[in-house]
LUMDODO-207901 format. One record per residue (C-alpha): z, y, x; residue in one letter. Coordinates in steps of 0.2 Angstrom, whole numbers. Each point is the difference from the previous one (the first is absolute). Example, Ala and Ser with C-alpha at 12.3 -4.5 7.8 and 13.67 -1.06 7.14 Angstrom:
@w:39; v:-22; u:62; type:a
@w:-3; v:17; u:6; type:s
This chain:
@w:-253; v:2; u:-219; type:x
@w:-3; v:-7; u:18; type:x
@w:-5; v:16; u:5; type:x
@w:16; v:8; u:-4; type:x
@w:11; v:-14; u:6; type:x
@w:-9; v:2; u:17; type:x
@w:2; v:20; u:1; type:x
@w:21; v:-5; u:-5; type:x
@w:-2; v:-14; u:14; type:x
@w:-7; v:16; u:12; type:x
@w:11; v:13; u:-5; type:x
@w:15; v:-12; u:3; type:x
@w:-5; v:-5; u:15; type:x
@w:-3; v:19; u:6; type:x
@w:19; v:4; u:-5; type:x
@w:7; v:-14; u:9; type:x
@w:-10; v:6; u:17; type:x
@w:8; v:17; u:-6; type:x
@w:18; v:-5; u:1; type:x
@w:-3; v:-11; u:13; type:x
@w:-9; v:15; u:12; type:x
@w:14; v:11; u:-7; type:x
@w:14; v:-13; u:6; type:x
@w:-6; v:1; u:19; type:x
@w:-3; v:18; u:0; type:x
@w:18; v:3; u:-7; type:x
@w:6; v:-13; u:15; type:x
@w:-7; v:8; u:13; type:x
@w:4; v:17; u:-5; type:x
@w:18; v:-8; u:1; type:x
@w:-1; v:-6; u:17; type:x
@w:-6; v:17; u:5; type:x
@w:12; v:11; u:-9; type:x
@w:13; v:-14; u:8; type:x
@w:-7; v:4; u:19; type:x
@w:0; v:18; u:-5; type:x
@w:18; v:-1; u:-5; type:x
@w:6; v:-11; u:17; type:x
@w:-11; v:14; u:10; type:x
@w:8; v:15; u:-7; type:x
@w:18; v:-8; u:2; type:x
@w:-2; v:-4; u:19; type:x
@w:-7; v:19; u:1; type:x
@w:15; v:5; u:-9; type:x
@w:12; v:-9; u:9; type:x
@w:-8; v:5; u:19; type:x
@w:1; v:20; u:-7; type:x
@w:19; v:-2; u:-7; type:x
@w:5; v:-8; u:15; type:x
@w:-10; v:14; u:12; type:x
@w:9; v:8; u:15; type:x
@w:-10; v:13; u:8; type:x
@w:-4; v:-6; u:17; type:x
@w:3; v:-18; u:-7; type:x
@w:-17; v:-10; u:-3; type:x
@w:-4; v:-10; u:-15; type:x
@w:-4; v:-18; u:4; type:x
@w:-19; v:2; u:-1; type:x
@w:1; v:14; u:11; type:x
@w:8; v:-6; u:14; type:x
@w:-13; v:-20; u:-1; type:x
@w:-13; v:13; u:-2; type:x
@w:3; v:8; u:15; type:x
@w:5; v:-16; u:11; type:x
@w:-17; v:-7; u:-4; type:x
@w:-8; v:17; u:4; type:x
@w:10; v:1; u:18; type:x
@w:-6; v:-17; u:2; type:x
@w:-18; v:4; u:-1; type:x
@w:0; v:15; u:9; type:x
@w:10; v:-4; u:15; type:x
@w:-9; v:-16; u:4; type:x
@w:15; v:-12; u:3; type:x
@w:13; v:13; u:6; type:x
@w:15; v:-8; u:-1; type:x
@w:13; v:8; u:-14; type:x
@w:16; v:-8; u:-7; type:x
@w:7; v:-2; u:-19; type:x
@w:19; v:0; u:-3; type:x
@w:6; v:-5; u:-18; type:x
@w:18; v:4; u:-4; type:x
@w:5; v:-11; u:-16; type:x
@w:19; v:4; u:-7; type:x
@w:10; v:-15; u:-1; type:x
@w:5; v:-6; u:-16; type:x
@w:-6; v:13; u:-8; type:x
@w:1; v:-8; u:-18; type:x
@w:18; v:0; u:3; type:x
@w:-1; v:16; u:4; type:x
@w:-8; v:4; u:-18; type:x
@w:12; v:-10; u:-10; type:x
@w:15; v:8; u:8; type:x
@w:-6; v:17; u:-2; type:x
@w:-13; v:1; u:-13; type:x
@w:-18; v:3; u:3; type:x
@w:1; v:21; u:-2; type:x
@w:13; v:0; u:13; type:x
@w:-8; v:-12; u:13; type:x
@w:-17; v:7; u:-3; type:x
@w:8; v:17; u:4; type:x
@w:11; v:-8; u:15; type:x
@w:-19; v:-9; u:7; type:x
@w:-10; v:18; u:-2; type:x
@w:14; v:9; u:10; type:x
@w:0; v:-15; u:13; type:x
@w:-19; v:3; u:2; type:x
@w:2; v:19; u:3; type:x
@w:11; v:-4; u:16; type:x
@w:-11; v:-14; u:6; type:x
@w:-14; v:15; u:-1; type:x
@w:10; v:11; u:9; type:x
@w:4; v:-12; u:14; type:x
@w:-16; v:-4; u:2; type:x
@w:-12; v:9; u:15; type:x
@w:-16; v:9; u:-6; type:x
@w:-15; v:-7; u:-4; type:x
@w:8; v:-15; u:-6; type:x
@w:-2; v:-4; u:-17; type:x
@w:11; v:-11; u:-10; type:x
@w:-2; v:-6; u:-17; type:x
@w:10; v:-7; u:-17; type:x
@w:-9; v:-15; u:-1; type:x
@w:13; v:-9; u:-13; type:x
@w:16; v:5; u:-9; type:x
@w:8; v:-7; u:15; type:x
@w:-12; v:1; u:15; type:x
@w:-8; v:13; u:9; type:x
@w:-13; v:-2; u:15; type:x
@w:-1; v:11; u:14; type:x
@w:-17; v:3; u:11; type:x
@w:0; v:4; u:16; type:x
@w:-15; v:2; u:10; type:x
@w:-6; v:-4; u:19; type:x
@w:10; v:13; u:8; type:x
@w:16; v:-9; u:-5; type:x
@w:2; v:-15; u:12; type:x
@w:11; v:-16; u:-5; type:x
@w:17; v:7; u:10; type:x
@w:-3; v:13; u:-10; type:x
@w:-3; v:-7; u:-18; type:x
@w:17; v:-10; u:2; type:x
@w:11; v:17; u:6; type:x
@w:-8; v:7; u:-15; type:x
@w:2; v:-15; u:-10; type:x
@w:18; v:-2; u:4; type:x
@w:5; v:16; u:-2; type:x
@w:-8; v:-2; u:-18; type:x
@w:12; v:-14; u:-3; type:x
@w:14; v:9; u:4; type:x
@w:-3; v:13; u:-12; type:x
@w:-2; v:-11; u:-14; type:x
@w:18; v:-6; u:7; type:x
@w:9; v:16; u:-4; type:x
@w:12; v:1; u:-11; type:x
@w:-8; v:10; u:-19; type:x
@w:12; v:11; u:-7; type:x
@w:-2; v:-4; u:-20; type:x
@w:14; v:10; u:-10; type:x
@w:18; v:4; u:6; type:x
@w:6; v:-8; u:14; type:x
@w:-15; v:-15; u:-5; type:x
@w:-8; v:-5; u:14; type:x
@w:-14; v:-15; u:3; type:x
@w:-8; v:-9; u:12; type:x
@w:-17; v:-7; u:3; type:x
@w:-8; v:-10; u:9; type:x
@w:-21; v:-6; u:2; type:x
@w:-9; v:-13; u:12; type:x
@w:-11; v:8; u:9; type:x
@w:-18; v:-8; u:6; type:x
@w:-11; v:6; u:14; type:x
@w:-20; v:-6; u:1; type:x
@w:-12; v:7; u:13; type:x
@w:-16; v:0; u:-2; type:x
@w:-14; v:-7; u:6; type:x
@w:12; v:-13; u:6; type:x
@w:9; v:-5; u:-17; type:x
@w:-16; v:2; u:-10; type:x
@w:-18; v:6; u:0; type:x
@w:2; v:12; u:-18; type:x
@w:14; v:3; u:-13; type:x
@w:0; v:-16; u:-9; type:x
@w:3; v:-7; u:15; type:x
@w:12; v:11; u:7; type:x
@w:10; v:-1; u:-17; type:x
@w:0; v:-17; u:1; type:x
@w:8; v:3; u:16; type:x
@w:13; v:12; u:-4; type:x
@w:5; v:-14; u:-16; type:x
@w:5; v:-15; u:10; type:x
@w:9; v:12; u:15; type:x
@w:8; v:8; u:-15; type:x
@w:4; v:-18; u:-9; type:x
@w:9; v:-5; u:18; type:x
@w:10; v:15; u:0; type:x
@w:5; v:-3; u:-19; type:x
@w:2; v:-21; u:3; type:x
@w:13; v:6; u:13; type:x
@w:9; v:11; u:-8; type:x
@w:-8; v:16; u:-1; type:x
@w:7; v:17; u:8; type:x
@w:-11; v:-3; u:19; type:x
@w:-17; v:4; u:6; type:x
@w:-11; v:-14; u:3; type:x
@w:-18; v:3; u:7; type:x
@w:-15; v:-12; u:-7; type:x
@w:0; v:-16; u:14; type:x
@w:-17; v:-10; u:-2; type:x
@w:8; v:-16; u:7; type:x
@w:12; v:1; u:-16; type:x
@w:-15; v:5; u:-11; type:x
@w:-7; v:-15; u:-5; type:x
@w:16; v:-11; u:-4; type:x
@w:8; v:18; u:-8; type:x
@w:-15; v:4; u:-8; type:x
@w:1; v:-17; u:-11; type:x
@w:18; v:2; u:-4; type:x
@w:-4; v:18; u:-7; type:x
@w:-15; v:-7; u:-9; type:x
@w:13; v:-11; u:-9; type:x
@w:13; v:14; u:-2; type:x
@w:-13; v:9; u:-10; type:x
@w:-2; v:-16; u:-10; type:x
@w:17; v:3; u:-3; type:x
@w:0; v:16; u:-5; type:x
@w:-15; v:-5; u:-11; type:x
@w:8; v:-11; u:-10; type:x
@w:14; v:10; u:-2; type:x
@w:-10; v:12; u:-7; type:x
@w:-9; v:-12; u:-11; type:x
@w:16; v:-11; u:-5; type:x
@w:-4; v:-14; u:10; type:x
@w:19; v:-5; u:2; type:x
@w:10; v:-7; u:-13; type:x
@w:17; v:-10; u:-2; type:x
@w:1; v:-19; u:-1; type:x
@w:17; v:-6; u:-9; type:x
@w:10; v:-14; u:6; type:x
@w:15; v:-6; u:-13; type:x
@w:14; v:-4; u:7; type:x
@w:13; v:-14; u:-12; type:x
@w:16; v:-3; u:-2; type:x
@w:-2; v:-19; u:0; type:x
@w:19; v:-3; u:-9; type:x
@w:-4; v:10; u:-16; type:x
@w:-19; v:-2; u:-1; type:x
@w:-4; v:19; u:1; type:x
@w:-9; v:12; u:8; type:x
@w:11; v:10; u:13; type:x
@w:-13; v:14; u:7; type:x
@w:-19; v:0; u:2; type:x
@w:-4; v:5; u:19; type:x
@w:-17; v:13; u:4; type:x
@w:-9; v:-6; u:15; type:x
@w:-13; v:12; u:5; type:x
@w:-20; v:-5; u:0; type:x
@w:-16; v:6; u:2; type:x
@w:-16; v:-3; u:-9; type:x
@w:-12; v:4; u:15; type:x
@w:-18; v:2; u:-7; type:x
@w:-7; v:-13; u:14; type:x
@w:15; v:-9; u:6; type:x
@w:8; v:-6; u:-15; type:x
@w:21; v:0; u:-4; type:x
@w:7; v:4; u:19; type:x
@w:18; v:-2; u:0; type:x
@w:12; v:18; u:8; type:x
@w:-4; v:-9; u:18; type:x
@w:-17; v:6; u:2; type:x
@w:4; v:16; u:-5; type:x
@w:19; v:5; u:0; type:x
@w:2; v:5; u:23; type:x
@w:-14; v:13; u:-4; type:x
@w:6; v:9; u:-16; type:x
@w:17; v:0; u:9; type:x
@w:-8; v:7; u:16; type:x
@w:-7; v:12; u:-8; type:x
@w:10; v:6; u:-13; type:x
@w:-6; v:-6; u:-17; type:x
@w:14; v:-11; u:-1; type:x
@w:9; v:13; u:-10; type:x
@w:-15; v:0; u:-12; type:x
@w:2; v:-21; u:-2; type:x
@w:20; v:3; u:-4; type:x
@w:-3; v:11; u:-15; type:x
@w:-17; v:-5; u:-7; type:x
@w:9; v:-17; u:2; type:x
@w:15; v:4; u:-8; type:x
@w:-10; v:9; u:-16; type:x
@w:-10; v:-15; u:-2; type:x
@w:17; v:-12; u:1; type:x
@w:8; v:11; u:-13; type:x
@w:-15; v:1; u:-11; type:x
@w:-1; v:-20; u:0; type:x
@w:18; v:-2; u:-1; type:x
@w:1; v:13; u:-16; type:x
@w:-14; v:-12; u:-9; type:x
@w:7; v:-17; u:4; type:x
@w:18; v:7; u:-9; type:x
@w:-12; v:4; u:-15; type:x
@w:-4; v:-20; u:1; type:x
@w:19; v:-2; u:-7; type:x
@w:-1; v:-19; u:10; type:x
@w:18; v:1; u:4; type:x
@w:16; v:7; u:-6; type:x
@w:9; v:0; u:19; type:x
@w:-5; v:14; u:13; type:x
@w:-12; v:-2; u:11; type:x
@w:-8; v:13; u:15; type:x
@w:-14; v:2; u:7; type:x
@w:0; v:2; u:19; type:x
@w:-11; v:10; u:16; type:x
@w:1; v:-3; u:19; type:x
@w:3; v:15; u:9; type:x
@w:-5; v:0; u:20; type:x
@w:9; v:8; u:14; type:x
@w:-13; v:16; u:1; type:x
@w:3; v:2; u:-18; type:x
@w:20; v:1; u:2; type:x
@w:-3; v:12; u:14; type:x
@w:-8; v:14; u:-10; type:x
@w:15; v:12; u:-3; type:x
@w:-8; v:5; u:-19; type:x
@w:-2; v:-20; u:-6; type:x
@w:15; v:-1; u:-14; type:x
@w:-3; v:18; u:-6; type:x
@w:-19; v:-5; u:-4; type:x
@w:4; v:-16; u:-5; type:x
@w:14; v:8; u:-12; type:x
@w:-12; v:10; u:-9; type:x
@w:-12; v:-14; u:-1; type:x
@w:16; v:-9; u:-11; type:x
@w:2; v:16; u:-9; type:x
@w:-17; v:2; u:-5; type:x
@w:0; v:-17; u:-9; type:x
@w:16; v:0; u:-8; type:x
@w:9; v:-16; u:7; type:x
@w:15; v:-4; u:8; type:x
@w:-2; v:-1; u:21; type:x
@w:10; v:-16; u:-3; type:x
@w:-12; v:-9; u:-7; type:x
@w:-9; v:1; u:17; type:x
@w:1; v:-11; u:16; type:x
@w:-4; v:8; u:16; type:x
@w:-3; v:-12; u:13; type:x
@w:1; v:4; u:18; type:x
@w:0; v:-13; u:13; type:x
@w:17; v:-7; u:11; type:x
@w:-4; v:11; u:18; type:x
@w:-2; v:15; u:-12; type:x
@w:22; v:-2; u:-5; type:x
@w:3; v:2; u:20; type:x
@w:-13; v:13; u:4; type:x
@w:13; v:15; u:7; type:x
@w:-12; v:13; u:-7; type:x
@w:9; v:13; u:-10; type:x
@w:-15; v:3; u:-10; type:x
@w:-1; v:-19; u:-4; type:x
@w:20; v:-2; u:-5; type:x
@w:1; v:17; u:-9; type:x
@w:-15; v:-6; u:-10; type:x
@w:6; v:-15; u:-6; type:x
@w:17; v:8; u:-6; type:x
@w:-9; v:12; u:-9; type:x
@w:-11; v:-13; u:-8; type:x
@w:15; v:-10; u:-4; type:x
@w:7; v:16; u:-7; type:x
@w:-15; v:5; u:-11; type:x
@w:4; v:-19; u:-8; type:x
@w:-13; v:-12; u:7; type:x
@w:6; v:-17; u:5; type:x
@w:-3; v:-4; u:19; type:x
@w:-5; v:-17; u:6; type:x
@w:-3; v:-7; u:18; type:x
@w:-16; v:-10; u:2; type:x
@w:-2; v:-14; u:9; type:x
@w:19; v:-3; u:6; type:x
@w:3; v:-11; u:13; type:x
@w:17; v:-8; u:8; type:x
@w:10; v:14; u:8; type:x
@w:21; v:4; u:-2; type:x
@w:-6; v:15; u:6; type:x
@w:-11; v:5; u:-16; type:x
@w:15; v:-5; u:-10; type:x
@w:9; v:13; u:4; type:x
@w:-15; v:12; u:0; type:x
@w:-2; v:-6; u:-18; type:x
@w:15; v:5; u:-7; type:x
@w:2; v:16; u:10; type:x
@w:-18; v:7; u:-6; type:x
@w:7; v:-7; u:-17; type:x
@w:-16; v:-9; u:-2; type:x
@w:-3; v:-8; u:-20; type:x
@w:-12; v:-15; u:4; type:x
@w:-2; v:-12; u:15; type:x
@w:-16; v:-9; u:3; type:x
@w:-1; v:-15; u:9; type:x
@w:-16; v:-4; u:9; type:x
@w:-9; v:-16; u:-2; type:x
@w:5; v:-9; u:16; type:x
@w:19; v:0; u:-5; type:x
@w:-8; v:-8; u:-18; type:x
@w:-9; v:-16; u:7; type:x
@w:12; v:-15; u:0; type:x
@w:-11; v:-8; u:15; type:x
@w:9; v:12; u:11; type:x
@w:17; v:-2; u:-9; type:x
@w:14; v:0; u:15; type:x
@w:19; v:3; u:-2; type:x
@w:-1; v:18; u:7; type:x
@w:-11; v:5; u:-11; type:x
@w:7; v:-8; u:-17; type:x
@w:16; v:7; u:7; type:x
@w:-4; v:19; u:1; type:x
@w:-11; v:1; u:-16; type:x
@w:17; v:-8; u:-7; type:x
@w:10; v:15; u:6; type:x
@w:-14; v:11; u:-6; type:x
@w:1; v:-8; u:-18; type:x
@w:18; v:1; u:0; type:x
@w:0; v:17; u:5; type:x
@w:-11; v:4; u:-16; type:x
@w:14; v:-10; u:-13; type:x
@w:15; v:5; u:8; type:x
@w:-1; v:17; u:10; type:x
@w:-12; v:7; u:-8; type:x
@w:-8; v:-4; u:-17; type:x
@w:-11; v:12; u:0; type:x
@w:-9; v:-7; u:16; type:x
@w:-15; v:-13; u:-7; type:x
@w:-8; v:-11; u:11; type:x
@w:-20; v:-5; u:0; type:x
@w:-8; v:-14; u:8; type:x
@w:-16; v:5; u:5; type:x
@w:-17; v:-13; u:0; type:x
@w:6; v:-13; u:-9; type:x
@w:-17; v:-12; u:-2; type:x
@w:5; v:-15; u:-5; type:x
@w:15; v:-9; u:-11; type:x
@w:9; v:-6; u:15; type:x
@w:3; v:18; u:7; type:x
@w:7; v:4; u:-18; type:x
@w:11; v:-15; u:1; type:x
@w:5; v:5; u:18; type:x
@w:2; v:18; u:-7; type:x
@w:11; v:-6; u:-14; type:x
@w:12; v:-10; u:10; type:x
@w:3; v:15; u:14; type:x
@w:5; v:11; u:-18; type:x
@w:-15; v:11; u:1; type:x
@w:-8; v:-1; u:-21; type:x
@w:-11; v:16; u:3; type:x
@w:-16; v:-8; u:7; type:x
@w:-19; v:10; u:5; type:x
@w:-14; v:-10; u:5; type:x
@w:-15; v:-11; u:-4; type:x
@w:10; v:-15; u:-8; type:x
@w:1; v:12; u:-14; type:x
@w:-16; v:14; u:1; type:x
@w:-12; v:7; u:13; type:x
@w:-1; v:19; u:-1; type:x
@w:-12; v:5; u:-13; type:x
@w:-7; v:15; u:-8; type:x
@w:7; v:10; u:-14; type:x
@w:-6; v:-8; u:-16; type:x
@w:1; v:-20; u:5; type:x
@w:19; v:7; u:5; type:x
@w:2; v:4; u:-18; type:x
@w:-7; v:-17; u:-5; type:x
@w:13; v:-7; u:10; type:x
@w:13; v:9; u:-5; type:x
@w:-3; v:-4; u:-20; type:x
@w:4; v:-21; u:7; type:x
@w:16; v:-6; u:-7; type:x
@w:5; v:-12; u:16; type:x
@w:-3; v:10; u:16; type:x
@w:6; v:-15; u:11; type:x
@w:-18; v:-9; u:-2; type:x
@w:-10; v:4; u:15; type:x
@w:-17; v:10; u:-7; type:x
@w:-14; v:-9; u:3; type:x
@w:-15; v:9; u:13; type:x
């Protein structure tokens, strides 16, 4: 009997070990197949995109290294041409069409180079061109520049169709701006990063005495890009109450990110360099997907009969891209809600910025249905009249016209004006007070008229699901506890 139970024991033990021994090999048989697969797709995608006469990526770091070998320090130059906005680009068009746009593009860089320089795809929107020791740096810039203005004219794209491009250009020598290709790519990041941070559409050659401080702010724009990525940023929501009838007017989404080492950083550790270089359009519409999803689940919550909305801030570089309200009127579409029950809000200078771009976005926006507010109002006739003119929906006062220690007869006097404005003149205009902390501030609020109130006296900004806690409350006007 014992014998038996110990050969059971044995053969037990022998299947386990088995399955076990089976479950590895399978894994790494995965991982392989996977590396295979991520292999053959970068193979695949270097031949679709082949020009003849255009190098793939590896070949043209291949043959740097190799020239830097042989030549023994002779100095050659790098030129990376990356198209501006080129996302943009893509969404406007559609990927066929700027793939086929970018491949043409390359075939006249080719042809204006000089022989024996070779040039190279090295991203969907960047190529690199190699010129060796007989080009001096005069030279590489009169190349360089005229490579910019080729990109610069005008594409031809069906009828009478016509666009225009634009790339920042970055120039690196070498030994000078690095002593191998790591380096010098390193080199030709931050010169490109200065030429993006200012705009975009130049040619900026790598400067060492920038390199340093540059360097670190690309180190943290690629954080940025990381986390984007890897969903990093996220909305915080901030109710905003109507203190007279004890319900929820709007809900506002302040923009936050979860950095991995940092912690929560609020949009002013981040915000000037997504603006700088461009991925400011990506914050407005992941931002206002994310504002419409919340907004969509907090009207399941059935807390309230009345209407509420949800609301976005919206920057100057946002209003000044000429596509903003026909992408942001998709986004609506998409989800199936009324623009109306959105709140853009962009900030006082914004409604007397002359921009046509700016003004004609606005009207649009206004026309697609959301409702406009100005942030952060402060005491000016001037903006009265700008108000009433732009036919803005929602004024909101910023928190030093809110504290009563600061409470003159000026003041109390053009807020009055304002308010009366809003009841008489136009009922459609409401009026916000913005950081209300404590119940003095509401008491000061209430007695200048203004019963719409934002602030901590009621709630900090908090993340989706305690917003929802919040929300199922009965009496709003009790201020949350930390």
């Amino acid at each position: 009997m014992n014998l038996i139970l110990s050969f059971d024991e044995n053969v037990s033990l022998q299947t386990f070990l088995a399955i076990i021994i089976s479950i590895v090999m399978i894994g790494l048989l995965f991982l392989i197949i996977r590396a295979v697969i991520k292999e053959s797709k970068k193979y695949k995608e270097e031949v679709e995109s082949f020009i003849d006469g255009l190098e793939t990526k590896r070949e043209i770091y291949a043959n740097i290294s190799t020239y830097m070998n042989r030549s023994n320090n002779q100095e050659f130059s790098l030129v990376q041409i990356d198209i501006d906005k080129y996302t943009e680009f893509v969404e406007t068009f559609g990927k066929d069409d700027a793939e086929k746009i970018t491949r043409n593009l390359a075939l006249h860089i080719l042809d204006a180079l000089p022989n024996r320089v070779e040039l190279s795809r090295t991203d969907t929107d960047k190529f690199l061109v190699f010129l060796k020791g007989e080009y001096d740096a005069p030279v590489v810039t009169k190349i360089a520049q005229k490579l910019l203005e080729l990109v610069r004219e005008p594409i031809k794209l069906f009828g009478e169709t016509t666009i225009t491009l634009t790339a920042s250009v970055a120039i690196v020598y070498y030994p000078a701006h690095g002593r191998n290709v790591k380096q010098l790519d390193e080199s030709l990041d931050i010169a490109n990063y200065i030429c993006k941070k200012n705009g975009g559409n130049q040619i900026k050659v790598y400067n060492s005495e920038q390199g340093s401080e540059e360097s670190q702010n690309m180190q943290y724009y690629k954080q940025i890009k990381s986390g984007m990525d890897n969903k990093e940023f996220t909305l915080y929501f901030q109710p905003i109450i109507n203190s007279e009838n004890n319900t929820v007017f709007g809900v506002e989404g302040l923009l936050r990110w979860n950095h991995p080492e940092l912690g929560l950083l609020s949009p002013y550790k981040f915000i000037n360099i997504m603006e700088q270089t461009g991925d400011i359009k990506w914050v407005g519409e992941w931002g206002l997907e994310q504002l419409i999803r919340e907004y969509i689940a907090c009207k399941k919550l059935n807390f309230q009969s009345e209407e509420f909305r949800f609301s976005l801030n919206l920057s100057p570089k946002q209003l000044s891209d000429a596509n903003l309200a026909q992408s942001f009127s998709k986004i609506v579409k998409k989800y199936k809600i009324n623009a109306n029950e959105v709140i853009l809000e962009v900030s006082e200078f914004t409604i007397f910025d002359k921009h046509d771009v700016i003004v004609k976005n606005i009207g649009n926006l206004k026309d697609i249905g959301f409702k406009i507010a100005v942030d952060g109002y402060g005491l000016d006739l001037n903006g009265i009249k700008r108000i009433q003119e732009l036919g803005i929906d929602i004024v909101k006062l910023d928190k030093d016209n809110m504290d009563p220690e600061t409470d003159e007869f000026l003041k109390r006097k053009f807020i009055s004006m304002l308010v009366e404005i809003a009841e008489k003149e136009n009922r459609d205009l409401t009026i916000i007070a913005e950081g209300v902390e404590n119940e003095e501030a509401v008491k000061y609020a209430n007695e200048l008229g203004i019963k719409v109130l934002q602030g901590y006296n009621y709630a900090k900004p908090m993340p989706s699901d305690e917003l929802e806690k919040y929300l199922k409350r009965k009496d709003y006007t009790k201020k949350t506890s930390d």
